[in-house]
Each structure stands twice: as C-alpha cells, then as structure tokens.
N, C-alpha and C positions, 0 to 999 in steps of 0.2 A: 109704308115701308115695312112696318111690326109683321104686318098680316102678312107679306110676302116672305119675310123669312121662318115666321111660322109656320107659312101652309110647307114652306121646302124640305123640312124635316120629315116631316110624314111621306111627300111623297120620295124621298130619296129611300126611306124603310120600305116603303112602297114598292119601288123596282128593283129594292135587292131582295124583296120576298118575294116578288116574278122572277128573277134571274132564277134565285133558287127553285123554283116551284117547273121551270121549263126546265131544267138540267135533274130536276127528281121524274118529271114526265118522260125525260129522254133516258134514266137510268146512268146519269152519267156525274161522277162526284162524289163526295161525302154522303151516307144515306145519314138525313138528320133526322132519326126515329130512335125512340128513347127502346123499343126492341131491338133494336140492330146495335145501339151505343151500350147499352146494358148488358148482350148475350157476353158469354164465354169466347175465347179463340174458335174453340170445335164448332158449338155452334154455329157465330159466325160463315166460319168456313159449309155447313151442311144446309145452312139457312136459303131458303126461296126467297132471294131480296123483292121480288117482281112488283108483289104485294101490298112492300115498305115502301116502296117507292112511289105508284102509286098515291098510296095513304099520303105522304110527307106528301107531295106534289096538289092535290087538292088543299087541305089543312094550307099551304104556302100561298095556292092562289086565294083561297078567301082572305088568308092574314096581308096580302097586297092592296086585295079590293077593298077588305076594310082600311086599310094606312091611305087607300085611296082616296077615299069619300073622307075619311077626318083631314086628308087636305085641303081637296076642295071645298068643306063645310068652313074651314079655318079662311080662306083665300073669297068665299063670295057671302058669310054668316050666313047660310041656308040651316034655317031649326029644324026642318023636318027630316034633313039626312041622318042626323044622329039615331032616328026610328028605324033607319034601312043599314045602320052600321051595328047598332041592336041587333037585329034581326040575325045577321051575318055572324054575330059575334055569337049566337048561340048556335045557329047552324054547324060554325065549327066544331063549339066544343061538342053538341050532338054526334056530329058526323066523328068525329075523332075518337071517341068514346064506342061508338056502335061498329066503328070499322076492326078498331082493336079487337074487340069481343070476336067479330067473324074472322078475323084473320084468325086469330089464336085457336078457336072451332073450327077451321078449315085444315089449321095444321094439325090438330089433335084426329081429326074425320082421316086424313091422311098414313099417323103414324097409327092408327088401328088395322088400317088394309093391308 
C-alpha cells in the first residue's frame, strides 16, 4: 500500500509537468521561463515569446518523464531506471543551459540587423 502511495506523488508531478509542457508547445498560458518572469513590462511586451515557449515545453516534458520513471521505479523497485532518470536529469539541465545561450545569440543576431 506504502509503494502505491508513493509512486502517486511523482506521477501526479508527472502529469502536471505534461499538462504544462503541452500548453507551453501549444503557446497557450503562463510562459514559465525565468527570461519572460525576469524581463521588464517593455520588454515583455517586444519580446519573441515563440522561443520561451518552446524552451519551457521541452525542459516540462523531460521534468514529467523524469517524475515518470521515479514513479514507476517507486511502484515496481526497478534499480536500473534510476541510470535512465540520471541521464534525463542532465539532459535537461544541458539542454536548458545551451538553449538559453542560443536563444539569447539569436536575439542579440537579430537586434544587430
């Protein structure tokens, strides 16, 4: 009974970091990107969200897939998922890190022309 209320936690994080992550794909909601929550009004307002959203919508779907795999590792004690929730878990922050960098380069390539 432990194991089943354990694994529900994660995947309940699980599916509201895919709700979010398809409504960041679809552009549609809150953009949860620390560039869009950080800018100015103006900015805001002048800002290409297309990019943020995007960025947030990937970042959402791996942070699901990971809350995934840590429930089902919880729910059937499988050891070797925790290698493939690793894996994920750097993925992200790689890809979150590298996407920022181009986004930020793409807008600067932008404001030169």
């Amino acid at each position: 009974m432990t194991e089943i209320l354990t694994a529900a936690i994660p995947f309940v994080m699980s599916a509201a970091a895919l709700i979010i992550s398809i409504r960041s794909f679809l552009e549609k909601g809150f953009l949860l990107n620390n560039a869009y929550i950080y800018a100015s009004k103006q900015e805001k307002m002048r800002m290409d969200k297309s990019p943020h959203y995007r960025q947030s919508g990937i970042v959402f779907l791996l942070v699901g897939m990971i809350f995934l795999l840590i429930g089902i590792q919880a729910l059937l004690d499988v050891k070797w998922i925790f290698y493939v929730e690793a894996i994920l878990v750097i993925a992200a922050a790689i890809y979150a890190v590298v996407s920022s960098v181009m986004i930020e380069k793409q807008k600067n390539d932008r404001a030169e022309e």
